[in-house]
VEXZA-30349 format. One record per residue (C-alpha): residue number from 1; x, y, z. Coordinates in nm, 3 decimals, always signed. Example, Ala and Ser with C-alpha at 12.3 -4.5 7.8 and 13.67 -1.06 7.14 Angstrom:
// VEXZA-30349
@resi 1 px +1.230 py -0.450 pz +0.780
@resi 2 px +1.367 py -0.106 pz +0.714
***
This chain:
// VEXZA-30349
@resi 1 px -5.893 py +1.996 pz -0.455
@resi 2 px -6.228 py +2.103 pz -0.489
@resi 3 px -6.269 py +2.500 pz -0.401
@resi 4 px -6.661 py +2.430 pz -0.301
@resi 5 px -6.542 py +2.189 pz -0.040
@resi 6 px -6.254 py +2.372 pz +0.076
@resi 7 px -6.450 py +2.664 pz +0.127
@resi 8 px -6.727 py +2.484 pz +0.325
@resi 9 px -6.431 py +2.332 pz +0.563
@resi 10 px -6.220 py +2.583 pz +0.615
@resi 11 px -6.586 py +2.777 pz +0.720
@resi 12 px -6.666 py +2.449 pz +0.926
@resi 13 px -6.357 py +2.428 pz +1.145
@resi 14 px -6.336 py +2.803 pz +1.205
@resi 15 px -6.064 py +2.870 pz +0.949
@resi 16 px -6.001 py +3.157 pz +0.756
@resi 17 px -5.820 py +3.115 pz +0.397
@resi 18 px -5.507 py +3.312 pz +0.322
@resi 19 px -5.327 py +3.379 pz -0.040
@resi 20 px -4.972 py +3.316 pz -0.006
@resi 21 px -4.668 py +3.423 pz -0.226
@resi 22 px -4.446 py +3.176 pz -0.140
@resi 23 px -4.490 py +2.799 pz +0.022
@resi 24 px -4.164 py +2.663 pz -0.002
@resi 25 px -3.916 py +2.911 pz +0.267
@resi 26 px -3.545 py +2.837 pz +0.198
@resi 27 px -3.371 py +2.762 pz +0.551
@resi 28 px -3.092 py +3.066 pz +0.643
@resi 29 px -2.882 py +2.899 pz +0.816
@resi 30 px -2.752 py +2.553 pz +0.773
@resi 31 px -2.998 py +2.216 pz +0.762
@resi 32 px -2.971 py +2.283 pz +1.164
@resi 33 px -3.120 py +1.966 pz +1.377
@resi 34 px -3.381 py +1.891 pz +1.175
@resi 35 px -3.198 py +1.848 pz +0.839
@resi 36 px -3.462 py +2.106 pz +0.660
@resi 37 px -3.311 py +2.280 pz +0.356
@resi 38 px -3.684 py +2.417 pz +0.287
@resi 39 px -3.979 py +2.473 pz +0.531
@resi 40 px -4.322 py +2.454 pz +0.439
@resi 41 px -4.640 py +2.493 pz +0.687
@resi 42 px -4.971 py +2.453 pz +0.556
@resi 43 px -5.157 py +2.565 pz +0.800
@resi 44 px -5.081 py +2.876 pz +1.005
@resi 45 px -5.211 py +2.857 pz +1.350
@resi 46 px -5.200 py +2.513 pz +1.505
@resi 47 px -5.572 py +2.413 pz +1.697
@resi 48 px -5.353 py +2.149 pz +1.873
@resi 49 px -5.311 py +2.455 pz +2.151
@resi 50 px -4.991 py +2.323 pz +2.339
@resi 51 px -4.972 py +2.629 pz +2.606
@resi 52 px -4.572 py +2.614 pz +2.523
@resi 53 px -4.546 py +2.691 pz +2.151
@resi 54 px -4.285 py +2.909 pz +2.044
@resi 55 px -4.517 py +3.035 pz +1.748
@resi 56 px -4.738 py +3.249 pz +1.980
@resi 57 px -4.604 py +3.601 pz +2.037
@resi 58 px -4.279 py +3.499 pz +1.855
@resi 59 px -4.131 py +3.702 pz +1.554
@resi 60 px -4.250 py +3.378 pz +1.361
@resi 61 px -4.570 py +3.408 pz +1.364
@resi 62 px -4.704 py +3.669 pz +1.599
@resi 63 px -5.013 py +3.616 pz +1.827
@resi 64 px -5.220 py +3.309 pz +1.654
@resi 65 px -5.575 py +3.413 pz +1.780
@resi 66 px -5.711 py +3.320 pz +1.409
@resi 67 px -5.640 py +3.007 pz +1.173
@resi 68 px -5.567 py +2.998 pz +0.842
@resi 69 px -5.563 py +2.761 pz +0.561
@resi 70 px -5.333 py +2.892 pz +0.284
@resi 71 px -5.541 py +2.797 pz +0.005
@resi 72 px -5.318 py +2.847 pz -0.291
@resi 73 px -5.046 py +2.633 pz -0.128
@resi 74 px -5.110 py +2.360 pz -0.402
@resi 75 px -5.030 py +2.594 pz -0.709
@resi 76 px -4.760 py +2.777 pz -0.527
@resi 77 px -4.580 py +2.427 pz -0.441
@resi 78 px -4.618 py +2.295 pz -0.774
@resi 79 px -4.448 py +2.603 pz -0.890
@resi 80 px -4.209 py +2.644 pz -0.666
@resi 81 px -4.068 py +2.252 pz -0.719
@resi 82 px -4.087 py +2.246 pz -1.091
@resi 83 px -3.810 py +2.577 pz -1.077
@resi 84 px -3.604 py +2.435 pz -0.862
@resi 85 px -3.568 py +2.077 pz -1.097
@resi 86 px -3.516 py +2.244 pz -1.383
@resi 87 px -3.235 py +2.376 pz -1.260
@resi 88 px -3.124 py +2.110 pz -1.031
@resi 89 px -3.170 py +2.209 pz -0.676
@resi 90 px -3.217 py +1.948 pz -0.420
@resi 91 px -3.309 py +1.960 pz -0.030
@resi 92 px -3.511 py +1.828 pz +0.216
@resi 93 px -3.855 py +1.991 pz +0.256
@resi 94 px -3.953 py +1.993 pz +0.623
@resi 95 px -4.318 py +1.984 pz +0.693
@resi 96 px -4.448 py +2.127 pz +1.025
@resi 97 px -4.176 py +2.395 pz +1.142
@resi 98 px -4.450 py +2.582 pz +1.302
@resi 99 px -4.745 py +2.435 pz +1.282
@resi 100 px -4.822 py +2.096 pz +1.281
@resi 101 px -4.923 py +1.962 pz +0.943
@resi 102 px -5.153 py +1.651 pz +1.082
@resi 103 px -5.380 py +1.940 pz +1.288
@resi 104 px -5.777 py +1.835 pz +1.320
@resi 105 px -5.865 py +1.976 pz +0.981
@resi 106 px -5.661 py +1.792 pz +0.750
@resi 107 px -5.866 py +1.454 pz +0.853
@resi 108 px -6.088 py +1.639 pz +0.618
@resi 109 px -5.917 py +1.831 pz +0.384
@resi 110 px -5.583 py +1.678 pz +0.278
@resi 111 px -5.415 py +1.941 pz +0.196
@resi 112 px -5.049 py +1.842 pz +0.357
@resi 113 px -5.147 py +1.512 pz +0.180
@resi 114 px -5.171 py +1.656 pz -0.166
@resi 115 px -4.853 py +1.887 pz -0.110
@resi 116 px -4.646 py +1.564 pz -0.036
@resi 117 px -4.806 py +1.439 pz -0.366
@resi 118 px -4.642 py +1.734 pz -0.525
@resi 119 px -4.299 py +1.666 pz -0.336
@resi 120 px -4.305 py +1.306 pz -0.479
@resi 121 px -4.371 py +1.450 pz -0.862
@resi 122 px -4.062 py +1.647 pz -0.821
@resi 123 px -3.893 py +1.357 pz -0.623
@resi 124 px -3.781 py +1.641 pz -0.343
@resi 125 px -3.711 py +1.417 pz -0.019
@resi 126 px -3.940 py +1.529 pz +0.319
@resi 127 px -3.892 py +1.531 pz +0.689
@resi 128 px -4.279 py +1.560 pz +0.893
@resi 129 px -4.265 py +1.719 pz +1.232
@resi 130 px -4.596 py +1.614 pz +1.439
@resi 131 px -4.801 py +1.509 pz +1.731
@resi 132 px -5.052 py +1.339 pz +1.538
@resi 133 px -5.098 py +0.994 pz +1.487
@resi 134 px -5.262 py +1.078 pz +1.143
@resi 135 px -4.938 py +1.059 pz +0.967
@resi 136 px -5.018 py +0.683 pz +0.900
@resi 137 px -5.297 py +0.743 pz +0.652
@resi 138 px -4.996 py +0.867 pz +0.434
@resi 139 px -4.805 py +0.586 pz +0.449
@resi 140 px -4.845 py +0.458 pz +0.091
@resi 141 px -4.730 py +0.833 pz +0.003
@resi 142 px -4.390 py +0.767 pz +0.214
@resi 143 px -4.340 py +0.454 pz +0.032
@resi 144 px -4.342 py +0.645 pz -0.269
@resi 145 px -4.161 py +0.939 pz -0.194
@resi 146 px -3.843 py +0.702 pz -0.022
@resi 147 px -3.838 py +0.494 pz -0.363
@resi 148 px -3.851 py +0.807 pz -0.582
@resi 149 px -3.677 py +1.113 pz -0.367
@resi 150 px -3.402 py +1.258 pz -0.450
@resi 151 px -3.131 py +1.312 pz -0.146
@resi 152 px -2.863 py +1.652 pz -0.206
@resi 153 px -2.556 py +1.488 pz -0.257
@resi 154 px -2.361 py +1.618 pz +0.060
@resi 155 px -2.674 py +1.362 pz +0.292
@resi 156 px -2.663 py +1.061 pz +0.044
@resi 157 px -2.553 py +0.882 pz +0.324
@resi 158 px -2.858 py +0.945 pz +0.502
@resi 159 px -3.019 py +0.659 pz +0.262
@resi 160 px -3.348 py +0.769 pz +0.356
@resi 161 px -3.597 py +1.043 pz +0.174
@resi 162 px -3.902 py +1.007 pz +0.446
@resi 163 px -3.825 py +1.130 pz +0.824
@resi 164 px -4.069 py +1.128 pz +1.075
@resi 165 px -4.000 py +1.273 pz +1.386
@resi 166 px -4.302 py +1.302 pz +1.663
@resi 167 px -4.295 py +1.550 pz +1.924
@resi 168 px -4.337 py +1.535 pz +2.272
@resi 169 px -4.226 py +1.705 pz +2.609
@resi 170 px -4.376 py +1.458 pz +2.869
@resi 171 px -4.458 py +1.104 pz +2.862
@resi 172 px -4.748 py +1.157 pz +3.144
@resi 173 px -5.091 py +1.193 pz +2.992
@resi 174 px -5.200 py +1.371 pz +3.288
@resi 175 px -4.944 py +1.665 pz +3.244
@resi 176 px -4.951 py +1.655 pz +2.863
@resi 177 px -5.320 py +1.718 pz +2.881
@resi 178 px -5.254 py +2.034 pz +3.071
@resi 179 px -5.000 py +2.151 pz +2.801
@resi 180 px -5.166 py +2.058 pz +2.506
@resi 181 px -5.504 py +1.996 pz +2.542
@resi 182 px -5.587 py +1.940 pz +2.184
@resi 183 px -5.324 py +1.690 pz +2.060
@resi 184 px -5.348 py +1.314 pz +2.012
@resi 185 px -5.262 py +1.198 pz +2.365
@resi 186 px -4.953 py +1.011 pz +2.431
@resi 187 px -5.013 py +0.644 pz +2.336
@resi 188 px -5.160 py +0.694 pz +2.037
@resi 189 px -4.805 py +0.842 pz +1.924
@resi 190 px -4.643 py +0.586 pz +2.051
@resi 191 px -4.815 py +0.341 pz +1.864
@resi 192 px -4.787 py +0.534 pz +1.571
@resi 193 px -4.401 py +0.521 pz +1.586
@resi 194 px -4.439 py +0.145 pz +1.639
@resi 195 px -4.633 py +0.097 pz +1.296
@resi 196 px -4.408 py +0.341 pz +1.120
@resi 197 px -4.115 py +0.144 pz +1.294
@resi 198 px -4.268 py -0.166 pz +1.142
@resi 199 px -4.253 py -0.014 pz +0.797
@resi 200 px -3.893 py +0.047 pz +0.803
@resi 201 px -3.964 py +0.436 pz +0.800
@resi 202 px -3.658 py +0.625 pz +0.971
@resi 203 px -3.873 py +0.785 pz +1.290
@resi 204 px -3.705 py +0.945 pz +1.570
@resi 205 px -3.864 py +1.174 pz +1.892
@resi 206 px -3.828 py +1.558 pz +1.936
@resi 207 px -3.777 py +1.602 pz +2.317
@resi 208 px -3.892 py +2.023 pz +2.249
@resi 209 px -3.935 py +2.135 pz +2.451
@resi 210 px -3.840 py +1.992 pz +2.787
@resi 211 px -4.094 py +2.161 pz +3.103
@resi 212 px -3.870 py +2.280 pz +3.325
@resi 213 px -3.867 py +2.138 pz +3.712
@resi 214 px -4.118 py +1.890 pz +3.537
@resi 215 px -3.996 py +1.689 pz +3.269
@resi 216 px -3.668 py +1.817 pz +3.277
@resi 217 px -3.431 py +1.619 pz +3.540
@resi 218 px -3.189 py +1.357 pz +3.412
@resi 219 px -3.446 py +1.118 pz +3.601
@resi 220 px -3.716 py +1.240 pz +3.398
@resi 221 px -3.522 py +1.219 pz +3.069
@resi 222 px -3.361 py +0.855 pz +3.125
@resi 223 px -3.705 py +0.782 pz +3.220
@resi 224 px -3.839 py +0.891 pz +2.897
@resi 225 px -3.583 py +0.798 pz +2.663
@resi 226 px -3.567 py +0.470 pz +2.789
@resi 227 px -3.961 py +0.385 pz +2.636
@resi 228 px -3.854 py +0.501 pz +2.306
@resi 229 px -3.544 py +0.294 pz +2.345
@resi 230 px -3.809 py -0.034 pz +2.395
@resi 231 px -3.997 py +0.043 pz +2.020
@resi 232 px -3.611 py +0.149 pz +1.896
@resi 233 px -3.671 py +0.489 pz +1.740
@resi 234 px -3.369 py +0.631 pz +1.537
@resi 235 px -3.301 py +0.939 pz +1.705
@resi 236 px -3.360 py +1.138 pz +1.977
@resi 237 px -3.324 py +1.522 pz +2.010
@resi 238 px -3.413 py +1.771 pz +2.219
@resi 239 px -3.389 py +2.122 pz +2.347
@resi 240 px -3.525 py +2.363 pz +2.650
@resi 241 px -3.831 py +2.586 pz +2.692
@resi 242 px -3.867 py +2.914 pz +2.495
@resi 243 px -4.125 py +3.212 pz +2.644
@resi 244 px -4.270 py +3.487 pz +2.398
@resi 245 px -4.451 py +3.785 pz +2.465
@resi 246 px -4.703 py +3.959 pz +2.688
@resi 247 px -4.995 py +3.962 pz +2.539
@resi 248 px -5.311 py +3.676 pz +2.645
@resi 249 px -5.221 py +3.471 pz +2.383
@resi 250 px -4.880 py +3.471 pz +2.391
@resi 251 px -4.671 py +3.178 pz +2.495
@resi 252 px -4.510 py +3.340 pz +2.802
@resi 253 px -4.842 py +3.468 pz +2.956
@resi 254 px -5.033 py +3.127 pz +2.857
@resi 255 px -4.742 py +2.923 pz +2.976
@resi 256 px -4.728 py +3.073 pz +3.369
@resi 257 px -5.121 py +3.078 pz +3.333
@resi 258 px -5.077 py +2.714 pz +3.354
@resi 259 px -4.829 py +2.683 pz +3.570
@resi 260 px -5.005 py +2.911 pz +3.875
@resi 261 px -5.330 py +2.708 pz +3.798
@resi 262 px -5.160 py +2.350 pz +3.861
@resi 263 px -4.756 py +2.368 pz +3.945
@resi 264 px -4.715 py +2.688 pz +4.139
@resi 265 px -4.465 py +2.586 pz +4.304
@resi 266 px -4.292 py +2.573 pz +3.974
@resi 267 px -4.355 py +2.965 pz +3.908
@resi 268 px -4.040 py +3.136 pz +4.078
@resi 269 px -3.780 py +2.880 pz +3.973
@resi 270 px -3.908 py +2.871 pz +3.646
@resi 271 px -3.869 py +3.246 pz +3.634
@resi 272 px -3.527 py +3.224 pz +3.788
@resi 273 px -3.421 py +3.027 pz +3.512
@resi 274 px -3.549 py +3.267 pz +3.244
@resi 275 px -3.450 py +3.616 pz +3.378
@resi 276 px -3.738 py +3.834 pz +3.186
@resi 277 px -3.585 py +3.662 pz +2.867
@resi 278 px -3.666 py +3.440 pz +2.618
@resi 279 px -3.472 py +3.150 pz +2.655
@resi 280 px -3.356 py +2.951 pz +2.981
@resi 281 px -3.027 py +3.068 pz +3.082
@resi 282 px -2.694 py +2.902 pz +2.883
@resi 283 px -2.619 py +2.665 pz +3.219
@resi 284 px -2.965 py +2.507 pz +3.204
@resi 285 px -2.967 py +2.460 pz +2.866
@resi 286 px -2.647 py +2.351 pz +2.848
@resi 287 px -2.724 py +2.055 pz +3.127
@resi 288 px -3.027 py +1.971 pz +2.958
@resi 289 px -2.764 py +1.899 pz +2.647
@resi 290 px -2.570 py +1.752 pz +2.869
@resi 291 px -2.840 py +1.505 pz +3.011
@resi 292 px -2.989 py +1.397 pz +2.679
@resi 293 px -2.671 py +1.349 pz +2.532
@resi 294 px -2.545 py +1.122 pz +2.786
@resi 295 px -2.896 py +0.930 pz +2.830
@resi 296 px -2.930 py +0.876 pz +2.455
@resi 297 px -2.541 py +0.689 pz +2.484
@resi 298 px -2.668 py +0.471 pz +2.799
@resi 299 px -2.956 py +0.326 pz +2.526
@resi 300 px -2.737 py +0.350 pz +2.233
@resi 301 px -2.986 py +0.591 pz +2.083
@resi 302 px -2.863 py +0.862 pz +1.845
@resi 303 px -2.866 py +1.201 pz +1.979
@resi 304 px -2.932 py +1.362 pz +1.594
@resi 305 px -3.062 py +1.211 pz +1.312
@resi 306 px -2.734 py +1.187 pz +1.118
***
């Protein structure tokens, strides 16, 4: 990557560059939903702006009021991989955790492009977690990486090294351009999960989060999980609303900003559900379990990706 141009971009799009230690962040607890033994972000601070993000006033990542690009992520990477094959460690790197590795910047930079370049040297498998239809400029990448990646023994069965899942908590343009105001709108995901479909790629939907008392009901779920039935995705997962912080850009002051401007009738219930705490209370989430579960076995859909 040339430092000239990175410089002038990262200057361009209002981005600030950041030295990292580490790239590569070994997961804590088992591969969890998403199958990630490794996470790996590079960006921090996502210009997408989806009012609901866990990232903003969490323990993650903070209040996100500045972008960064980390700009040694290339070296680090590199680094990081070549330690872990000499020694013969194996896992699933899972782009996008907390920020979304397709945001506006990398049409320009390609800097999640060249760290998948590095995952294919090193033959470590990948799972991409995005709204952006811009994953299909990488395509010839994936077609590498699934010939050449390496699977830990205990997932062989998976037979795949390339996931893609794309997020989404509404299928109505109209509401998701209230909660995320800067992210490819709806369609243009869904036909990105058709050409990714058409390229044998394993690509399944994130359902996180779900808006409560708006995309929420069992109506709204079997209404929703029936479209990605009709361009067959793998897999479909999904989990309730989390609300961080007090501060202007958190996600719990941002999130009931929106809702007073254009669902306040939504307000009170929503608090009900939530209690002053972070997450929903255990009934609601476990009915929105529940509902997805049972929804994804009308279709015949899986409700994980293994």
């Amino acid at each position: 990557m040339n430092n000239f141009n990175f410089h002038e971009l990262a200057k361009k799009h209002g981005f600030k560059e950041k030295n990292v230690k580490t790239i590569l962040n070994k997961s804590k607890k088992n591969r969890g939903v998403f199958l990630g033994d490794y996470s790996l972000n590079p960006y921090l601070g996502c210009s997408f702006d989806c009012k609901y993000c866990y990232i903003n006033g969490s323990k993650y990542a903070g209040s996100t009021k500045s972008f960064y690009i980390k700009f040694n992520a290339l070296n680090i990477l590199k680094n990081q991989l070549k330690r872990k094959s000499k020694i013969g460690e194996r896992g699933i790197i899972l782009f996008g955790s907390a920020t979304d590795p397709y945001i506006d910047i990398e049409k320009e930079l390609f800097l999640t492009r060249d760290l998948l370049k590095i995952a294919n040297r090193f033959r470590f498998p990948i799972h991409l977690v995005t709204k952006s239809d811009l994953v299909l400029r990488d395509i010839d990448l994936f077609k590498k990486i699934n010939k050449n990646g390496l699977l830990p023994k205990d997932i062989e069965k998976l037979d795949s090294k390339v996931i893609i899942t794309f997020s989404f908590s509404t299928l109505d343009e109209k509401v998701a351009k209230i909660f995320e105001p800067n992210a490819p709108n709806i369609n243009r995901r869904l036909k990105a999960i058709k050409k990714l479909k058409d390229e044998e790629f394993l690509v399944g939907v994130s359902l996180m989060p779900l808006l409560p008392f708006i995309s929420d009901s069992y109506e709204s779920i079997d209404k929703i999980i029936s479209i990605f039935s009709d361009i067959e995705v793998d897999y479909v997962f999904g989990g309730s609303l989390t609300l961080f912080g007090e501060r202007d850009n958190d996600s719990k002051t941002k999130y009931y900003k929106i809702l007073n401007e254009n669902f306040p009738k939504f307000v009170e219930p929503t608090k009900n559900i939530f209690k002053e705490k972070e997450y929903p209370n255990i009934s609601y989430q476990n009915n929105i379990y529940k509902n997805l579960e049972n929804v994804c076995r009308k279709y015949n859909i899986k409700n994980s990706i293994i």
